[in-house]
C-alpha positions as CSV (number, residue, x, y, z in Angstrom):
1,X,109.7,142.0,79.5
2,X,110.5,144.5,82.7
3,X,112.5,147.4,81.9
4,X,116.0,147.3,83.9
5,X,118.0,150.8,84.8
6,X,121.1,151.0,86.6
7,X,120.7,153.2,89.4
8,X,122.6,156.6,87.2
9,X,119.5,156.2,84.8
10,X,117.1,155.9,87.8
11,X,118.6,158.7,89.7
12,X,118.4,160.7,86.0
13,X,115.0,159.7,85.0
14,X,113.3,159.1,88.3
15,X,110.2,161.0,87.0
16,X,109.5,159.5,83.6
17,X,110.6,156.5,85.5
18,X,107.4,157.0,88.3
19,X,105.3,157.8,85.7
20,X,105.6,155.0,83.7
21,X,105.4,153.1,86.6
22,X,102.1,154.6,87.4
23,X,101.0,153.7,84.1
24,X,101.4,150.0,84.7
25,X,105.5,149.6,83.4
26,X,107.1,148.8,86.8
27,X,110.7,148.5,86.1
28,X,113.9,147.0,88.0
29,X,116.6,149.3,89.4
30,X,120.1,147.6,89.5
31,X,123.1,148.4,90.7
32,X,126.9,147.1,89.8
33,X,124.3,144.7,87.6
34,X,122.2,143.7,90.7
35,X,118.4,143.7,90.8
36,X,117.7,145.9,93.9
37,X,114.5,146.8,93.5
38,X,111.6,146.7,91.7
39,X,109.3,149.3,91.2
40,X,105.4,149.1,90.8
41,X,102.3,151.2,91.5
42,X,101.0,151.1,94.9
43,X,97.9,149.6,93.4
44,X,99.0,146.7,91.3
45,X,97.9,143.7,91.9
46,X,99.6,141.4,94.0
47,X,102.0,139.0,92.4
48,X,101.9,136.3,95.3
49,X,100.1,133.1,94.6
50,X,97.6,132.3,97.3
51,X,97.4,128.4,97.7
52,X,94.3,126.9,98.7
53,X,94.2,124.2,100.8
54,X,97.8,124.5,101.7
55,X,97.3,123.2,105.5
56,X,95.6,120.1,104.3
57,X,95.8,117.2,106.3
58,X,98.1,119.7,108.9
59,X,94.9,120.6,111.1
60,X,92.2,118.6,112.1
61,X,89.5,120.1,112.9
62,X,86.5,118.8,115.4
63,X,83.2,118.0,114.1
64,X,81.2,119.7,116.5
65,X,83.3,123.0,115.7
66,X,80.4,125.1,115.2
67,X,79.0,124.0,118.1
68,X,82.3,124.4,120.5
69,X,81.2,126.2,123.6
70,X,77.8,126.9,122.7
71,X,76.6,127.0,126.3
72,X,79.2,129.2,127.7
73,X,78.3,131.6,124.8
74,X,74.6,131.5,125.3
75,X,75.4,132.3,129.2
76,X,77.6,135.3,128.4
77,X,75.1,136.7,126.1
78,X,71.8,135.9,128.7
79,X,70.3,133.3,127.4
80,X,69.8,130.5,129.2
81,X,71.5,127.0,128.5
């Protein structure tokens, strides 16, 4: 489980605080009993779930896609179409 400080023991602790932190304990800062903040190093991994195919069936997308504009490209680039 997260450590949780009130914001007295943060401002009292900060450093051991940071460097626990840096050492992969993040912790929660409250204040009055309210999570403000959470603190983790810079380098920690992402906690946000990336969905996969979370646009499905929202976009359609052309069969000849690859192919869109393939003339105009060609032209811009000198060749001939």
């Amino acid at each position: 489980m997260m450590e949780i400080v009130n914001i007295h023991q943060a401002k009292t602790h900060l450093s051991r605080l940071i460097e626990r932190a840096s050492l992969g304990e993040p912790f929660i800062i409250t204040k009055a009993g309210k999570p403000m903040v959470k603190v983790i190093p810079i380098n920690a991994p992402d906690d946000q779930v990336r969905r996969l195919g979370f646009l499905t069936g929202q976009v359609q997308v052309p069969d000849d896609f690859d192919r869109m504009g393939e003339t105009e490209i060609e032209k811009l680039f000198g060749g001939e179409a």
